[in-house]
C-alpha positions in Angstrom: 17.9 30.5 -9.7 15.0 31.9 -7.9 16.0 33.7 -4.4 15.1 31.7 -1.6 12.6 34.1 0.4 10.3 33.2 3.4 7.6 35.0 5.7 8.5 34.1 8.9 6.2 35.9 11.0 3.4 34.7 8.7 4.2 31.1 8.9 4.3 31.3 12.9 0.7 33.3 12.9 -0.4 30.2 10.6 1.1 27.2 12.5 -0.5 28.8 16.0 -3.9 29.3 13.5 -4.2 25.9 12.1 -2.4 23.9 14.9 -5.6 21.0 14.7 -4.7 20.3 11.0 -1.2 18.5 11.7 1.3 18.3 9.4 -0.9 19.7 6.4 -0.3 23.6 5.8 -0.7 26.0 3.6 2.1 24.4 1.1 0.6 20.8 0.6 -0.5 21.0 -2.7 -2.7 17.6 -2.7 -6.7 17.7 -2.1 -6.5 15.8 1.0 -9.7 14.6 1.2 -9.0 12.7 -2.0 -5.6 11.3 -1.4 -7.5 10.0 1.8 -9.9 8.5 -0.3 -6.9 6.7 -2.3 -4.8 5.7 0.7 -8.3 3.7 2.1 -8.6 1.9 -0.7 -5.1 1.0 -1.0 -5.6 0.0 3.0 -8.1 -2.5 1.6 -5.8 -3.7 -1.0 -2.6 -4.2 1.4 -5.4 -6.2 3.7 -7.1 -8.3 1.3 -3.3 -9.3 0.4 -2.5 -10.2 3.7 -5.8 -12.3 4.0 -5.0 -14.0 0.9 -1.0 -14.4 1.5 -2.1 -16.1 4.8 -4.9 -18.8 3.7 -2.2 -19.5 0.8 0.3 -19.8 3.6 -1.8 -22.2 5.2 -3.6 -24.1 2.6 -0.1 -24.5 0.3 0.7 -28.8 0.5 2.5 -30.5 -2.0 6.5 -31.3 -2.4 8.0 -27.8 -2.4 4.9 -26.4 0.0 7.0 -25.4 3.2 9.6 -23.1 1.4 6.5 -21.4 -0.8 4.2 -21.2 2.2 7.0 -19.8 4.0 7.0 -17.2 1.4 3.6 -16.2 1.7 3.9 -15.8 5.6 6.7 -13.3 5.1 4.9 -11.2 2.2 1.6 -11.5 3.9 3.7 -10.1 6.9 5.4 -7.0 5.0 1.6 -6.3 3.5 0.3 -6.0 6.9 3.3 -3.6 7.6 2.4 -2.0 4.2 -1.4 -1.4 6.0 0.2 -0.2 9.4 2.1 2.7 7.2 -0.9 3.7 5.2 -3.2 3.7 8.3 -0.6 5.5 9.8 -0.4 8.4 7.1 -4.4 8.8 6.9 -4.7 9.2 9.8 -1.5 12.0 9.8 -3.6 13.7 7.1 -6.5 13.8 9.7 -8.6 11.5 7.8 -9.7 8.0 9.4 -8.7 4.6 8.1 -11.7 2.1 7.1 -11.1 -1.3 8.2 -14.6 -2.1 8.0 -14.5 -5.6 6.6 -17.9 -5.4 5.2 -16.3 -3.2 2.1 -12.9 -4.3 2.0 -13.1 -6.5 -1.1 -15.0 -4.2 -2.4 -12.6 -1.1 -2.5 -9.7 -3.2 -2.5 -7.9 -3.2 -6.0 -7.0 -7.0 -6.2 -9.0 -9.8 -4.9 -8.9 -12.2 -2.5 -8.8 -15.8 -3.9 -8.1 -18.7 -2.6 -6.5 -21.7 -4.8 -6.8 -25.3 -5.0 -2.6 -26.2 -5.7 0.1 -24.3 -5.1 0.9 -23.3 -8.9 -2.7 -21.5 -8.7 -1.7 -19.8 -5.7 1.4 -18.2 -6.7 -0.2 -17.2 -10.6 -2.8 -15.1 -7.9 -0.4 -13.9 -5.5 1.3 -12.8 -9.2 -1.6 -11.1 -10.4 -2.5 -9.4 -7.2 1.2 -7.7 -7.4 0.9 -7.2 -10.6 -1.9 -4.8 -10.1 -0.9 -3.3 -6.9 2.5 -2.0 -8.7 0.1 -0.7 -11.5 -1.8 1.1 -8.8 0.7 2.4 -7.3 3.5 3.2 -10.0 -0.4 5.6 -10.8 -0.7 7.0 -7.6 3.4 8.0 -7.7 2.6 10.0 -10.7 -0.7 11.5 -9.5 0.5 12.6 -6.5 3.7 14.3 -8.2 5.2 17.2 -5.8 2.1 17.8 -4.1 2.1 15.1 -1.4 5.9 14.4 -1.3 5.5 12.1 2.2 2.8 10.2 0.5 4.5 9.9 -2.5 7.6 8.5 -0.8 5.9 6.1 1.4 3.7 4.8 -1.6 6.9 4.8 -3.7 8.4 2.4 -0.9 5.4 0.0 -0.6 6.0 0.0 -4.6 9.6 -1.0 -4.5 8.5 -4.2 -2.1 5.5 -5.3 -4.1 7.8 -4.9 -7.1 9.9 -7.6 -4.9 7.0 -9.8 -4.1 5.8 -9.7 -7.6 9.5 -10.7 -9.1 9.9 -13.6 -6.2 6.3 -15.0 -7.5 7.1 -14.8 -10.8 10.5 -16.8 -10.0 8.0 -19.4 -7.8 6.2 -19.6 -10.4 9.3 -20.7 -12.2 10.4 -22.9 -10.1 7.7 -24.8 -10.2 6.7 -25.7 -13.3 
């Protein structure tokens, strides 16, 4: 194993150097303009879901409507979280997050669609998870070690999207 060794001095001269650039330093290993560039368009995604998640939540009638629509509140509720974490971390990596709703659906990885029964809604909601864990099981292995804090938080909105896509899929069950 390789010694551990570290140039103290050297890393004090940078961190007073470089003080306006946050938390990146010399070690991240990621282009950050890029990673930027990803993280907005996964803010679109996480938004467009929680636009979608919400008309569902209010548009869903039928027999088994209130315990579905309740679902879509809550998972329309973790997306926004989802957004408030990935704004959070642009903005950490001193880039700026686009909300500009003019280009939302636009750089947004799933769509927003609305659905005339309830069955149609959940298949969407589906498909819509169904490409965000694609996405973002991609952007885990892109980013590798050179973004770890990215990586994590984008392998923890995976985990839950992985959750929302298994608890449509069983909706979806349910109601056939």
């Amino acid at each position: 194993m390789e010694e551990f060794l570290i140039d103290v001095e050297k890393l004090r001269e940078n961190a007073r150097k470089n003080m306006k650039k946050g938390p990146v330093t010399d070690a991240y290993g990621a282009d950050v303009k890029r990673v930027v560039e990803v993280l907005n368009d996964s803010l679109a995604t996480e938004f467009i879901c929680v636009l979608r998640y919400t008309q569902h939540h209010f548009a869903a009638k039928g027999l088994e409507s209130e315990s579905v629509a309740a679902e879509f509140l809550a998972h329309a509720n973790e997306e926004r979280a989802h957004a408030d974490s990935l704004a959070a971390r642009i903005t950490q990596l001193g880039g700026e997050p686009d909300l500009d709703p003019s280009t939302l659906s636009e750089r947004a990885h799933s769509q927003y669609q609305t659905a005339d029964s309830l069955i149609a809604m959940i298949k969407e909601n589906l498909v819509a998870e169904r490409i965000a864990v694609s996405v973002y099981t991609e952007i885990v292995k892109w980013l590798g070690d050179r973004d770890p804090t990215t990586r994590r938080l984008i392998e923890e909105i995976l985990a839950v999207e992985e959750e929302h896509a298994d608890d449509m899929a069983n909706l979806l069950g349910s109601t056939k």
